[in-house]
N, C-alpha and C positions, 0 to 999 in steps of 0.2 A: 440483660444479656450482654456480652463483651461484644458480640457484633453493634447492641447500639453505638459505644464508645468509639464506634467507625462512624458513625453520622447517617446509619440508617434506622428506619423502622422495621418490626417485624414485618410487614405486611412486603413492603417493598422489596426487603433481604429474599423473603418466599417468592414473589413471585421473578426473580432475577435467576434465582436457582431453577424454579420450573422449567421457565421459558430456555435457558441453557441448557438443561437436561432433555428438550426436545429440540435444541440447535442440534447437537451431540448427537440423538437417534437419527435426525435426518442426515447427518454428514457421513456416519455408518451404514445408514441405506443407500444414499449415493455412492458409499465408497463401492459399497457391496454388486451390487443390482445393476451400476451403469460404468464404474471405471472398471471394476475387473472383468465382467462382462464383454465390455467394449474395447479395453485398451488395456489387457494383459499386455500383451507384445511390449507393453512401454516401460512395463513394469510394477503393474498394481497387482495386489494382492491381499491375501486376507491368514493370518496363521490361524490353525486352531488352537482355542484357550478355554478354562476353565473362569468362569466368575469372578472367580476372586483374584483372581490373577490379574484381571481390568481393576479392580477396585480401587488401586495405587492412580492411576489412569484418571479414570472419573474422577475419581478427588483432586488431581494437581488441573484438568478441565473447567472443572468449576469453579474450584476455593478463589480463585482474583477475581470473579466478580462481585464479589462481596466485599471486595476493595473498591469498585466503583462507585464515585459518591453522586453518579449524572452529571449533567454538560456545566461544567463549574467553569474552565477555562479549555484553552485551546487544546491542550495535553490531554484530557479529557476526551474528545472525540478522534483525536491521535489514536489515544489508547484503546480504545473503546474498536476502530477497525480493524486494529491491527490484533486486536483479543480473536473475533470472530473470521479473519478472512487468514489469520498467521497463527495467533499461539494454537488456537483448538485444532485444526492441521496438523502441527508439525505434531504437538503433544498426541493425538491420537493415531496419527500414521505412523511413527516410529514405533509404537505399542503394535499396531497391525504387520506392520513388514522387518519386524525383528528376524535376523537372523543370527548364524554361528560366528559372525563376523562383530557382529556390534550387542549382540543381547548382554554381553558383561557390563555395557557401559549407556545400557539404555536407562535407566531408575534416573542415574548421578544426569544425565544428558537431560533428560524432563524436568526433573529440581533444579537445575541453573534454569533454566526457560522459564521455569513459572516463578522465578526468584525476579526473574526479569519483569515478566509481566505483572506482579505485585505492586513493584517498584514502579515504573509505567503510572500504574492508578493514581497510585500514592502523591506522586510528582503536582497533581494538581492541589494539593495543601500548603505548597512550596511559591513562594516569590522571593524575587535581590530586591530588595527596598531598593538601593541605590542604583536602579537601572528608570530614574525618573529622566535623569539628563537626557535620554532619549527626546525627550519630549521638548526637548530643545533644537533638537537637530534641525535647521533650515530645510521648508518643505517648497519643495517644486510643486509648482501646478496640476491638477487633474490630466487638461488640454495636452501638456506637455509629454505627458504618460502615453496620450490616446496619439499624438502626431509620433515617437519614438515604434509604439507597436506597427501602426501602419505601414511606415516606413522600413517595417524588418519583414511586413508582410509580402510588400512591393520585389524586398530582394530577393527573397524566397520565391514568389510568382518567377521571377525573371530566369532566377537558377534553372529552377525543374519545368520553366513551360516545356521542352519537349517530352517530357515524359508524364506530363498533367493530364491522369483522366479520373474520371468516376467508373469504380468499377465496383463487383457482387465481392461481400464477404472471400467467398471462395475462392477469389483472382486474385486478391491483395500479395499474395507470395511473388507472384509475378510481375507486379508494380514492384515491389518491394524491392527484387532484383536489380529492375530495371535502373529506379535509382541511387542505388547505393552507391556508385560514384559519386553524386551531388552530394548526398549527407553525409558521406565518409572524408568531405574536405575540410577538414578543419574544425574554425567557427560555425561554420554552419550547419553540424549536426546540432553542435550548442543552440543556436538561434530556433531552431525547428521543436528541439526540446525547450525549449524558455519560452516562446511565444504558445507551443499547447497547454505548458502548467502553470503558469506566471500572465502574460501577459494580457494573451485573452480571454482567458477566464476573470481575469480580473472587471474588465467590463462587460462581459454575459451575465455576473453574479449581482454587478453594479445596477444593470438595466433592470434584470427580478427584482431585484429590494426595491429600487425607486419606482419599477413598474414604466422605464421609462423602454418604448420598443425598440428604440433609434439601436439603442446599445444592444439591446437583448438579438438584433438582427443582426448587427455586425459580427457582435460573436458568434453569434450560428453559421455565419459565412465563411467564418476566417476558422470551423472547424473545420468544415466540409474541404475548403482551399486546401486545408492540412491535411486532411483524411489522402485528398487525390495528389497532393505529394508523393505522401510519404509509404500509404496504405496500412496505419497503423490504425488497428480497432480500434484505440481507447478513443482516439480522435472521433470516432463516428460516435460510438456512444456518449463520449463524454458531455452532450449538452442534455442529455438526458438524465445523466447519471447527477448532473450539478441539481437539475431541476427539481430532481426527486428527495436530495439532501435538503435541500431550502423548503419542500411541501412537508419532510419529516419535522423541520427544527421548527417551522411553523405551528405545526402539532402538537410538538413538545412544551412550545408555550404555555398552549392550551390545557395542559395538566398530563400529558399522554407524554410517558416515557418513552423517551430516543432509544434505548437500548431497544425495548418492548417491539417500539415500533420497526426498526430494521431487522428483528427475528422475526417478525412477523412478515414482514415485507420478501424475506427469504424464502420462508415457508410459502406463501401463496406465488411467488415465481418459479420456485423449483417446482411446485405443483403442474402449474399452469405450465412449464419446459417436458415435464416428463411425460405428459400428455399430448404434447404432440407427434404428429406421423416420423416419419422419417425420412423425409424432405424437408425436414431443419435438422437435419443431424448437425450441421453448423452451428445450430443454436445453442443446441443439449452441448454439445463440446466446448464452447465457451465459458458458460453458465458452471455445468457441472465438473469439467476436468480441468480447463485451465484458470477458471477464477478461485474455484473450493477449493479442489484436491492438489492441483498439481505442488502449490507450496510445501505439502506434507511430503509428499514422494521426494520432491529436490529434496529435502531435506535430511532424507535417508538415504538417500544417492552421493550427496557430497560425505556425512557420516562413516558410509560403506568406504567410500575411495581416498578419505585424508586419511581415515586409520591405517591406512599403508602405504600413504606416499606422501610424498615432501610437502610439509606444510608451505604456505605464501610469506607469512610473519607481515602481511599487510603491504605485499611487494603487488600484490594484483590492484592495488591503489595506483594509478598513473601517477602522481604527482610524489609519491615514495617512490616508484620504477624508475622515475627519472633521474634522481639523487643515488640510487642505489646499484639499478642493474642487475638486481639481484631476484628476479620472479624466476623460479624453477622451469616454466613451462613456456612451450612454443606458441598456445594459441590462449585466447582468453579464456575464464574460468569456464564460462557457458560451454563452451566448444570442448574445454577440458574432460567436461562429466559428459556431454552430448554423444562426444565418438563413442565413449567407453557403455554407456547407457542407454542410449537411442534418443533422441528429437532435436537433432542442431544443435543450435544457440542458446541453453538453456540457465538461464538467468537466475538466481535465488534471490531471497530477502536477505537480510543483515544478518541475523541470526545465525544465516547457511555463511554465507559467503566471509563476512569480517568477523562470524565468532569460529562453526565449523574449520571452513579453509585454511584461515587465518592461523591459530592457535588452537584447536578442538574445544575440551573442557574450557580450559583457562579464556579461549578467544570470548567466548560466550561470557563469562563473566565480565571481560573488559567492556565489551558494544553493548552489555547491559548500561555500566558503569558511566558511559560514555552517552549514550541516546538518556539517558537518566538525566545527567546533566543540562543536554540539548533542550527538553523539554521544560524546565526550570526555566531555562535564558525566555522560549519563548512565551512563555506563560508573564511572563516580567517585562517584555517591550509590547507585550499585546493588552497587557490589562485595559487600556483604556480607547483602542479602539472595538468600532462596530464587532459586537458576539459574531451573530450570524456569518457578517462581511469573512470575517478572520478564519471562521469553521470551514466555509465552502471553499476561498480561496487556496486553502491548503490542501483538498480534496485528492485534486486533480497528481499534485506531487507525490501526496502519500500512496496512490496507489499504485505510483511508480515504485515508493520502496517497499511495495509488498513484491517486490518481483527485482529489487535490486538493492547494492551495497549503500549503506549506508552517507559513505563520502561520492559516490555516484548520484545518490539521491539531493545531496548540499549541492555537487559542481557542476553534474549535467540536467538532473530532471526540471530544476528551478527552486529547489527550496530554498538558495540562497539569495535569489532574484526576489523570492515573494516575501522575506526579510528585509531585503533594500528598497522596495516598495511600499511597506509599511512604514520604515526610517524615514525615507527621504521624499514621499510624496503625499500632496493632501489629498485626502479621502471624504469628499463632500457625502457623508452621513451623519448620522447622529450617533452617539455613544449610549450603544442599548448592553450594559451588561447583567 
């Protein structure tokens, strides 16, 4: 079969298609049953259709992951979350919230997407031979890592002690308030983003592997520290969310598919969330509407409002706005689609903001083009460290850019920080690839 001449078996090819064909049914029940249900007003919905009319649908849903060849290198499990928690989103929400506005350029809008995510897979067959000099780069210390993090911890304590508490899910808005003077100065929103993706994660992920606690306790510290900052969710979950990556990739060793196991691992959470009362309606909301769906809906929502108004051309980049001056709009993108759509500050993935916003069709080809690229680079200064180390450590950024711009994702989330820490500092592991 031509599928094997991709590098898989039948057996595996089948069961990658099942298991996505019931990611698919659940994300349609979710969409169905608890966002329009719950969070019409925001803008969920569901068109009627005929069968066949999805069937373009399902096939551009499924057909990339029979491009997935499993955790080969770092690109791989890039690819691989960004399939499950981005493409099958946006690809099936646009299909769902078609309307008279965008329905002529819905079909060509999911072909560039899944042209994207193809490529994505594919990217892990790719290495720069000539990216070994790397390997020469003069490494700094471990220690030296760990006294630089502490010390951005200290400044960060010192900023927002007045406004430092621990407080419930459902009060963070108000934290959140409370300090955005502190984080809106400068560096320091930077620092507050680099030490949650980059820095301490770095030794949380360090402490698991080696099984060493010292570390594994700091880093749960310096979440918690963060969390009562800043009151960002990811912060509270995020030492969980790393723990459950490292028990998956552990598994995966063991002959149990990564993919497998995080649809599986969906399926029995969203279970376990829809089941409960409604005194975790906080939970079901997280889970269901801002981690699933809400990518798909931004994504229809930016689609809706670029096809009628002034494209960015890459001006909502700070570092182009600076040179240029030239961004169309009074407030940030978030804010852009927020007043006109409802819920604030509403943030997209790359796909929305530097392919949609950007350039529509054409943008989307480019941050295809462009994130294509990016993952070649790092699949070629990662080869030869720690698998595991290198998977998890990126974790924490990528889920930033499921919710943000691509050069957002390099300058502010850390993914640029977690590259110059791989370059420039030694990683007391071993080389398991």
């Amino acid at each position: 079969m031509w599928i094997a001449k991709i590098g898989f078996s039948d057996k595996k090819v089948l069961m990658r298609i099942l298991f996505t064909i019931c990611y698919v049914l659940l994300y349609q029940f979710i969409w169905v049953e608890y966002c329009c249900d719950n969070f019409d007003y925001y803008g969920f919905a569901m068109i009627e259709y005929d069968f066949y009319e999805y069937i373009p649908t399902l096939f551009m849903a499924i057909c990339p992951i029979l491009f997935y060849n499993g955790l080969l290198k770092i690109s791989s499990i890039i690819s691989i979350i960004i399939y499950v928690f981005c493409y099958i989103p946006i690809i099936l929400s646009i299909f769902y919230m078609q309307n008279q506005n965008i329905n002529n350029c819905v079909f060509f809008t999911q072909f560039l997407v899944f042209l994207g995510m193809v490529s994505f897979f594919l990217s892990d067959r790719l290495v720069i031979r000539n990216m070994e000099y790397c390997r020469r780069i003069k490494k700094y210390s471990f220690k030296s890592l760990l006294w630089i993090t502490l010390a951005i911890i200290i400044i960060l304590i010192i900023l927002y002690s007045p406004y430092m508490r621990l407080v419930s899910l459902s009060d963070v808005y108000d934290l959140r308030e409370n300090s955005a003077n502190i984080t809106g100065m400068g560096i320091v929103g930077y620092l507050v983003f680099w030490s949650s993706n980059a820095f301490v994660p770095f030794f949380f992920i360090y402490g698991l592997l080696k099984k060493k606690t010292l570390y594994v306790v700091l880093g749960f510290v310096c979440y918690v520290l963060l969390f009562m900052m800043t009151g960002q969710k990811t912060n509270f979950f995020m030492p969980l969310i790393l723990y459950g990556f490292i028990v998956l990739l552990r598994y995966e060793r063991k002959g149990l598919p990564f993919y497998l196991l995080l649809i599986c691992s969906l399926v029995c959470i969203s279970i376990l969330v829809f089941n409960l009362s409604d005194d975790f309606m906080i939970i079901k909301a997280i889970v269901f509407m801002r981690t699933l769906c809400i990518p798909g809906l931004l994504f229809v929502n930016y689609l809706d409002f670029f096809l009628t108004h002034d494209l960015t051309y890459y001006t909502h980049v700070s570092i182009i706005q600076l040179f240029t001056g030239a961004y169309p709009y009074n407030e940030p993108l978030g804010y852009v689609i927020g007043d006109i759509y409802g819920g604030g500050n509403v943030n997209a993935n790359f796909w929305t903001t530097d392919g949609i916003a950007a350039m529509l069709l054409p943008g989307i080809l480019f941050i295809n083009i462009l994130f294509f690229i990016f993952l070649v680079f790092l699949n070629s200064i990662t080869k030869k460290i720690n698998r595991d180390f290198v998977f998890v450590l990126f974790i924490p950024s990528i889920v930033y850019l499921l919710n943000a711009s691509f050069f957002t994702f390099l300058l502010s989330s850390g993914g640029i920080i977690c590259i110059l820490i791989l370059l420039f500092f030694d990683i007391p592991l071993d080389e398991v690839n």
